[in-house]
C-alpha positions as CSV (number, residue, x, y, z in Angstrom):
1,X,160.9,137.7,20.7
2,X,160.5,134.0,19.9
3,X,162.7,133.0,17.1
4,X,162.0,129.7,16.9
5,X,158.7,127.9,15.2
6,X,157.0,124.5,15.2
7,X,157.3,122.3,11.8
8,X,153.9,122.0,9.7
9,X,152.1,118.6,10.8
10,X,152.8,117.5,6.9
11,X,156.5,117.6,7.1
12,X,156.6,114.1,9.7
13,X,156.6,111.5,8.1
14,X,155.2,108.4,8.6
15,X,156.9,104.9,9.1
16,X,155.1,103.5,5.1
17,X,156.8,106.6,4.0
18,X,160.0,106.8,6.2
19,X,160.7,103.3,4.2
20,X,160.2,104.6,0.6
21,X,162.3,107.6,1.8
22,X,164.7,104.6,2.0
23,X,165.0,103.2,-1.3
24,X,164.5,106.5,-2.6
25,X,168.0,107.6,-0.9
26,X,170.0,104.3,-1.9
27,X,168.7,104.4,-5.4
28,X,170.3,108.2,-5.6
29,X,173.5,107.0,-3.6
30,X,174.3,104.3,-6.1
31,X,174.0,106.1,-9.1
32,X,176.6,108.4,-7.7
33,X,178.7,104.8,-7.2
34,X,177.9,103.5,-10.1
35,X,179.3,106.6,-12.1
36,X,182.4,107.3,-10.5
37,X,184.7,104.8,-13.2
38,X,183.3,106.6,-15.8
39,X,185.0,109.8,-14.4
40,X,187.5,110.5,-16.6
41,X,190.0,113.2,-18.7
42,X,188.5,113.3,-21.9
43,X,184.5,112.4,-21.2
44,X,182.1,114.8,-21.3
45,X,179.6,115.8,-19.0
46,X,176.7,115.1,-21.6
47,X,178.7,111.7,-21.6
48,X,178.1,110.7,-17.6
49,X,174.6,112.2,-18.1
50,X,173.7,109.6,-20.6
51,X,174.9,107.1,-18.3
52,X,172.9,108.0,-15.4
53,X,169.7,108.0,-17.4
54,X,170.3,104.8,-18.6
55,X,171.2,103.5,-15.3
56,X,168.3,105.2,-12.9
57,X,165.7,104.5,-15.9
58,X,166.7,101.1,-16.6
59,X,168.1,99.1,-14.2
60,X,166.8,101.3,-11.3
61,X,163.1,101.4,-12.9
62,X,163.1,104.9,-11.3
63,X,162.5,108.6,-12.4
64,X,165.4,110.9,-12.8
65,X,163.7,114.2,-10.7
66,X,165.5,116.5,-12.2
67,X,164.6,115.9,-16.4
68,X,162.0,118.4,-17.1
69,X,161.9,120.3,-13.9
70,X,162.1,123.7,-13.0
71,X,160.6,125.6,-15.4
72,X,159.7,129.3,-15.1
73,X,159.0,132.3,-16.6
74,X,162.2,133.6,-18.4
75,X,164.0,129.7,-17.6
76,X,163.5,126.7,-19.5
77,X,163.1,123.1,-17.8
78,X,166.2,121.2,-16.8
79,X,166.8,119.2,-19.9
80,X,169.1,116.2,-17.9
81,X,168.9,113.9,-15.4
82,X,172.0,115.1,-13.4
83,X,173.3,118.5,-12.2
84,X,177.9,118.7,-13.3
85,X,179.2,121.5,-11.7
86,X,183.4,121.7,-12.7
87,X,185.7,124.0,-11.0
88,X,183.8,127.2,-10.5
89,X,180.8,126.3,-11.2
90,X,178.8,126.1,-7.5
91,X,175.5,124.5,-8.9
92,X,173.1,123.2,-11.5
93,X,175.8,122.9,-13.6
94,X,174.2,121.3,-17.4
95,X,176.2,118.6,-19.0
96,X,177.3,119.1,-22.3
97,X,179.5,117.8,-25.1
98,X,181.3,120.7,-24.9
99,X,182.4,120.1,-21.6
100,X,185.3,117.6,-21.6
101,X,186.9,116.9,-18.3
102,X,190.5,117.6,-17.6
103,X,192.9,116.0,-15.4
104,X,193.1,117.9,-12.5
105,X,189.3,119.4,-12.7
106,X,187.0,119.1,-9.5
107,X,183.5,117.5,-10.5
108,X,180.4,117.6,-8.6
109,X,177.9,115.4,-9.8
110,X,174.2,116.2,-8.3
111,X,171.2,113.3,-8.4
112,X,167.8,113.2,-7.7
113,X,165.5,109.9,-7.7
114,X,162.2,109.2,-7.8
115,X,161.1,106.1,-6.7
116,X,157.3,105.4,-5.6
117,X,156.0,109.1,-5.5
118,X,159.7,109.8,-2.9
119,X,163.1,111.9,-3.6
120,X,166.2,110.7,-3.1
121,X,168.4,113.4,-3.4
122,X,172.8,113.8,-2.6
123,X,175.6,115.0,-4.3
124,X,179.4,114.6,-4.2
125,X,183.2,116.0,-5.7
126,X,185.3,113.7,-7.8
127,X,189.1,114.4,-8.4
128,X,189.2,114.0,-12.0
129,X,192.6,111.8,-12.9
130,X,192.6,111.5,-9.3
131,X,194.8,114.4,-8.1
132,X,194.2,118.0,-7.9
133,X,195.8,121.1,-6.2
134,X,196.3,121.6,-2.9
135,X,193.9,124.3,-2.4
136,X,191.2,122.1,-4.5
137,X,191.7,118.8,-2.4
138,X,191.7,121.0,0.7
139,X,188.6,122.6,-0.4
140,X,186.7,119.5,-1.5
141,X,187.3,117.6,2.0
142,X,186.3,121.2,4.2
143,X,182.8,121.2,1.9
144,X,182.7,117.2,3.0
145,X,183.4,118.1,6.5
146,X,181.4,120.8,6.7
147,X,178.1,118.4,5.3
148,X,178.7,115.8,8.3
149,X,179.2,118.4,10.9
150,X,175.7,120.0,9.9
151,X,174.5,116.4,10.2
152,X,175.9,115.8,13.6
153,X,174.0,119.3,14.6
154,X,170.7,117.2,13.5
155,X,168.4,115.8,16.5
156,X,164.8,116.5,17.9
157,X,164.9,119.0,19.2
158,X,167.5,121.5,17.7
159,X,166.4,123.8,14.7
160,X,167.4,124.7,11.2
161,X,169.7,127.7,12.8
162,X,172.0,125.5,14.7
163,X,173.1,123.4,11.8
164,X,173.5,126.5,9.8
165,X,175.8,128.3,12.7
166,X,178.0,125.0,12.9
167,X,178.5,124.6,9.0
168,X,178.9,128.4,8.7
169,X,181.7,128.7,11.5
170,X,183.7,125.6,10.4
171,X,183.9,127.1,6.7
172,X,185.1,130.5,7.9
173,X,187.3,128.7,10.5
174,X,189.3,126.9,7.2
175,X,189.5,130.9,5.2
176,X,186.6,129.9,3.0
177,X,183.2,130.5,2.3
178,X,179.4,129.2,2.5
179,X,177.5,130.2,-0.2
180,X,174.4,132.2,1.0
181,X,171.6,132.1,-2.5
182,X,171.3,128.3,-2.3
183,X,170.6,126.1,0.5
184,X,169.1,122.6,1.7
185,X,165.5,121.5,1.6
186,X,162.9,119.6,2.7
187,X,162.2,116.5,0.9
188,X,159.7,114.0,0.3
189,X,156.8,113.5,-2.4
190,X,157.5,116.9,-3.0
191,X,161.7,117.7,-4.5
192,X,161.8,120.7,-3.0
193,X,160.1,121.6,0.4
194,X,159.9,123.2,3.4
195,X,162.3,123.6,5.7
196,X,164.8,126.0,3.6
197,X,167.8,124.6,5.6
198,X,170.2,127.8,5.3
199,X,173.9,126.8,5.9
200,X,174.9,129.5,7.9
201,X,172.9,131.4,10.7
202,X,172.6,131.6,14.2
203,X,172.4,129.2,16.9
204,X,168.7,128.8,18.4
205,X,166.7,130.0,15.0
206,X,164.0,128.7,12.8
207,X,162.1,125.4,12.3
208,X,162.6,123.1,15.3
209,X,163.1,119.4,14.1
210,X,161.1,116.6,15.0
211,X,161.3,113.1,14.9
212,X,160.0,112.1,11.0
213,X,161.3,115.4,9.4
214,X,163.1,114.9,5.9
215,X,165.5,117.3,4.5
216,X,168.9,117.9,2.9
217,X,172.2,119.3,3.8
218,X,174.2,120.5,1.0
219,X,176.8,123.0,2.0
220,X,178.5,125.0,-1.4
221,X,181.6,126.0,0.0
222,X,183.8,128.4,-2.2
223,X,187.5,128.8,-1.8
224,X,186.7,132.7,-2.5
225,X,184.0,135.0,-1.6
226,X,180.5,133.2,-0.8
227,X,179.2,135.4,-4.0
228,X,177.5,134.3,-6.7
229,X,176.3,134.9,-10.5
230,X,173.7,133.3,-12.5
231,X,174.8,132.7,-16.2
232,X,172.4,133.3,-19.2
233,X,171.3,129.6,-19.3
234,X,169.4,130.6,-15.8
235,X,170.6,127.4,-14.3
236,X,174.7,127.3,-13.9
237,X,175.6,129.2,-11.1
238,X,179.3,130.5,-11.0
239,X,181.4,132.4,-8.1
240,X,181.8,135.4,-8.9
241,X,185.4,136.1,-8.4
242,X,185.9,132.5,-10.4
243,X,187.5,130.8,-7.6
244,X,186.4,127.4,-6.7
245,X,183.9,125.8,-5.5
246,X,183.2,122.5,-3.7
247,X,179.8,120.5,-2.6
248,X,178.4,117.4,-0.2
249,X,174.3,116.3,-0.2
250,X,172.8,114.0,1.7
251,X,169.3,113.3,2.4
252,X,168.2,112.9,6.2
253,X,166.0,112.0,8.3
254,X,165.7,112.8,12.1
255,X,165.2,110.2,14.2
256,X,164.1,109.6,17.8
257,X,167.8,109.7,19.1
258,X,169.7,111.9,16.0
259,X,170.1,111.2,12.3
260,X,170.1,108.8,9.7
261,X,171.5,109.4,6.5
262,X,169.1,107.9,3.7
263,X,171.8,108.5,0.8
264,X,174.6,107.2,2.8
265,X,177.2,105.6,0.4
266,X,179.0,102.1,1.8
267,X,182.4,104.1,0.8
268,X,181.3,106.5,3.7
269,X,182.8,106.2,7.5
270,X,180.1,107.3,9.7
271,X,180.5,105.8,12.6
272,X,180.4,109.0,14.6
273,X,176.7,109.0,13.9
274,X,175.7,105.5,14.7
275,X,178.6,104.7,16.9
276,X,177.3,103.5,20.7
């Protein structure tokens, strides 16, 4: 039995929009620059929020995806421009006054921009007061890892399962966990697309890529079990056993020869993707 299946023709992208993908991605990769002074003990989350709407709608000239998306039956839209997931919380995390940081606290801060009809979409940790635990430090650099060695899986060629199996047997190689109800996506005009990009798996499964295909890789890595709960606000998403939990997006796009990484921050080393 074939366990492996062609990508629609709509999912390769073209060289007009390959370049919007572009800006799209370093729009979304500077607001996650631009906001990481502001990343303090006693700011909320509502706080950073405020700034990144002022920042992607007005110096950016951009759309901030994620104001006003997502409604469904029995969940209102997303009323905020970015995602603050602190500490337990794994995802979709809504900012709030209430929330103050803490010294100490792990912060994921998740962005998506629009910019001519195209997502940009990444995410990242910051230490708030720049030092944390052990075990949070640890498991904010194994989620980091864990995102560029599902990147390094990406080429023509392979498929969605073999960047799952790599992410998925690095986690459980460091005694943590992937998180199994949320995964990557593909990405273009539309936020959230095919491929589901899974983060754990097996080797030799699903979608083959292609050269053109755009998608994230945004591994939730818990320091517990991979379980999670949905509060009553049907967007936060906690662990379950209220351990930790740690996150890395980017936005990619395969290439003739590998990857590139359209979110790619100038902070980032990644010279073990482009290096000769």
């Amino acid at each position: 039995m074939n366990t492996t299946y062609e990508a629609p023709r709509r999912l390769i992208k073209s060289a007009e929009d390959i370049e919007k993908m572009r800006i799209a991605g370093k729009l979304a990769a500077e607001v996650l620059d631009m906001i990481k002074p502001h990343i303090k003990p006693g700011v909320s989350t509502l706080e950073l929020d405020t700034i990144c709407h002022d920042y992607i709608v007005n110096t950016q000239h951009a759309i901030p995806a994620c104001l006003g998306y997502g409604e469904a039956p029995g969940r209102p839209a997303f009323q905020h421009v970015i995602c603050t997931s602190v500490n337990h919380v794994v995802c979709h995390g809504i900012p709030s006054t209430a929330k103050i940081l803490k010294k100490g606290d792990i912060l994921n801060i998740d962005v998506t921009v629009i910019k001519d009809g195209f997502h940009g979409d990444t995410n990242m940790m910051y230490i708030v007061g720049d030092e944390t635990t052990i075990l949070a430090n640890r498991l904010c650099k194994v989620a980091q890892e864990a995102m560029y060695r599902g990147i390094a899986a990406v080429k023509p060629g392979a498929t969605i399962g073999d960047i799952g199996h790599v992410i998925q047997q690095y986690v459980e190689s460091e005694r943590f966990s992937v998180v199994r109800e949320y995964c990557g996506h593909g990405i273009g005009t539309v936020f959230h697309d095919e491929p589901q990009v899974l983060h754990y798996g097996q080797p030799n499964t699903g979608m083959i890529l292609e050269e053109g295909m755009t998608f994230t890789i945004e591994p939730m890595v818990n320091a517990g079990d991979w379980k999670t709960k949905l509060l009553g606000d049907k967007w936060t998403v906690v662990t379950k056993d209220h351990s930790l939990s740690a996150q890395y997006e980017h936005t990619l796009l395969v290439t003739k020869t590998g990857v590139e990484i359209l979110t790619a921050r100038p902070e980032e080393d990644l010279s073990r993707f482009y290096s000769a």
